[in-house]
Structures are given as structure tokens and as C-alpha cells.
N, C-alpha and C positions, 0 to 999 in steps of 0.2 A: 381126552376131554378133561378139563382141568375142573376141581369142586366146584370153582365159580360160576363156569358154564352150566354143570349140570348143574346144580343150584337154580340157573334162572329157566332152566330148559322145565327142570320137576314144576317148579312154582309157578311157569307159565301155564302151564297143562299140555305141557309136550308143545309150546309152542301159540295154543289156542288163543293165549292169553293178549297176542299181538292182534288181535284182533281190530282192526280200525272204528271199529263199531261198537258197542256194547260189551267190551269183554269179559262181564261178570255172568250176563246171558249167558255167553257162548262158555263159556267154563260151567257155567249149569248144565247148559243142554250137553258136555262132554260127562259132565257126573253122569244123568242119566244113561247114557249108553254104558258108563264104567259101573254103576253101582246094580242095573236089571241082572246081568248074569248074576252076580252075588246075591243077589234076591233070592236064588234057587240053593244054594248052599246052605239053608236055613240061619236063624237069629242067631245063632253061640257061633259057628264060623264069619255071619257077616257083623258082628260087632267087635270081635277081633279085628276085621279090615278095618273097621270104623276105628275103631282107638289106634290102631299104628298110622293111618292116615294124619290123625288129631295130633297125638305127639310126634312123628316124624315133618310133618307142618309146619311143627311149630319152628325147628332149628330153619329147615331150608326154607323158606320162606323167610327167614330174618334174615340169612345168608342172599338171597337173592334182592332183597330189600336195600341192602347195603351194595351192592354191587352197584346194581340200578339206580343207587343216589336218592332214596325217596324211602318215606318214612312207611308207605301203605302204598305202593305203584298199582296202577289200576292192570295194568297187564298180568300180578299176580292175580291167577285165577284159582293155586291148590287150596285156598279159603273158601271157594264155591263150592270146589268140589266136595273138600272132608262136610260142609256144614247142607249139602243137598245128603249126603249119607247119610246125616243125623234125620234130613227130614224123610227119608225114604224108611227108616228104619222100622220094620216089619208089618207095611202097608203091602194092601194086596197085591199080586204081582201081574195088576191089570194096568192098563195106560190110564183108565179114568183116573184110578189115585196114585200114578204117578206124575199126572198133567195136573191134580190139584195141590199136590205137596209139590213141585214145581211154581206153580201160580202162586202157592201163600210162601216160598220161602224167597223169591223173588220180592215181594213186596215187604215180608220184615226185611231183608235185606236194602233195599233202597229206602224205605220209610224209617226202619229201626227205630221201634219204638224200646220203653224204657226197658231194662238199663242198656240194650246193645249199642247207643253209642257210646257212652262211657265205656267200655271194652276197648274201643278203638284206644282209648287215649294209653292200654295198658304197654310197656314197652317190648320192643322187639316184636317174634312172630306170635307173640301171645296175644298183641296187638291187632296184627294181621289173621289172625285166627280165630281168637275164643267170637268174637261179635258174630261171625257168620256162623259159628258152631251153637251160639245162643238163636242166630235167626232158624236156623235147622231144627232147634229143640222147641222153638212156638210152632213152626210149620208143622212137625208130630204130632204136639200136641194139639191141634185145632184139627188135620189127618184123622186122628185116634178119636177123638171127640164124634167127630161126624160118622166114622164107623160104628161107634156105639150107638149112636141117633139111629144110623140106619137099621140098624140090626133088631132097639128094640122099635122101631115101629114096624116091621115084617112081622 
């Protein structure tokens, strides 16, 4: 397998990203399944995963970008995945707050509000990455927020 392939194989999400449908979805709902076991390896091993996802990202996903002939190809999906990391990042490791840090990084992601689309415009896979790593870090933080709500009104 030549770098190029694997290139678009990683940046697809093993593939998911060819998805005919929704492929930022489905490279979400593949973070989920990728990022729950690491959930349990606690915060200092899973934000290691997290930063080597974030910088390893960034090359091959510009790598696969180039292949693919497109500036931000919708089929790369390893943008979903590293920026659902960010938004899972040490939320309980029940489905309820994984299905709402899902639902809110979905939505910065397709709404992206400010500045995540201006990230898009930054070159290469810094391009393709830092904006969903920004949509990951509102989803925590709204995640984070409402755990504290919840917690003080118990």
C-alpha cells in the first residue's frame, strides 16, 4: 500500500468516509465507537490519543486532500473523528453524555459558528482539522457546563 492510499484509507475513517450519505455523521458515529473504550483508560492516556489524533491529522488528511483533488473532500472524515475526541473529553462514560456531546458537536460542526468557519479557510490539513477540533472544544464545553448544572442542583 502506497503513502497515498493509506493516506486516504486513515483520513477516510478506514473507509467510512465513502459514505454516500452523510459522511461527517458516520465518521462521528465511528469516533464514538473509537473514542468509548479510551474513555476507560482514564484523562492523561486518553488525551495523549487525542493530541496524536490532532497532529497526526493534520499531515494525512492534507495528504489525502491532495490526492483526492479537493481542498476539504467531504469523504475525509479523520476531522470528525479527532474533533468528537475533543468533544468526549472526560464526559461520563454513559451514552446519555455521549449522545449529547455527539448532538452538540454535530451541530457546531454543520452550523459553525464563529470563528470555526474561518479555520476552514487555514491551509492544508490545519484546514481540514483545527475547525472540527474547534467544533469538539464548544461541544465540551456546553458537555462540561451542563454537568456542572447538573451536579449543583443534586
Amino acid at each position: 500500500m502506497t503513502w497515498d492510499r493509506l493516506s486516504v484509507w486513515w483520513a477516510t475513517g478506514l473507509g467510512v468516509g465513502w459514505s454516500p450519505r452523510a459522511p461527517g455523521t458516520m465518521g462521528s458515529l465511528l469516533a464514538l465507537g473509537l473514542w468509548w473504550p479510551a474513555a476507560f483508560w482514564g484523562p492523561r492516556l486518553y488525551a495523549v490519543l487525542l493530541a496524536a489524533a490532532i497532529i497526526i491529522g493534520v499531515p494525512v488528511t492534507a495528504r489525502a486532500a491532495r490526492v483526492l483533488g479537493r481542498q476539504d473532500p467531504p469523504m475525509v472524515v479523520w476531522d470528525e473523528i479527532a474533533g468528537m475526541g475533543v468533544a468526549l473529553f472526560a464526559v461520563p462514560h454513559q451514552v446519555l453524555w455521549f449522545a449529547v456531546a455527539f448532538g452538540l458537536f454535530r451541530l457546531f460542526d454543520i452550523v459553525k459558528p464563529f470563528p470555526i468557519a474561518r479555520l476552514e479557510a487555514l491551509p492544508g490539513g490545519y484546514g481540514i482539522m483545527l475547525d472540527d477540533v474547534l467544533a469538539g472544544l464548544y461541544a465540551a464545553l456546553l458537555v462540561h457546563g451542563g454537568l456542572w448544572m447538573a451536579g449543583g442542583m443534586s
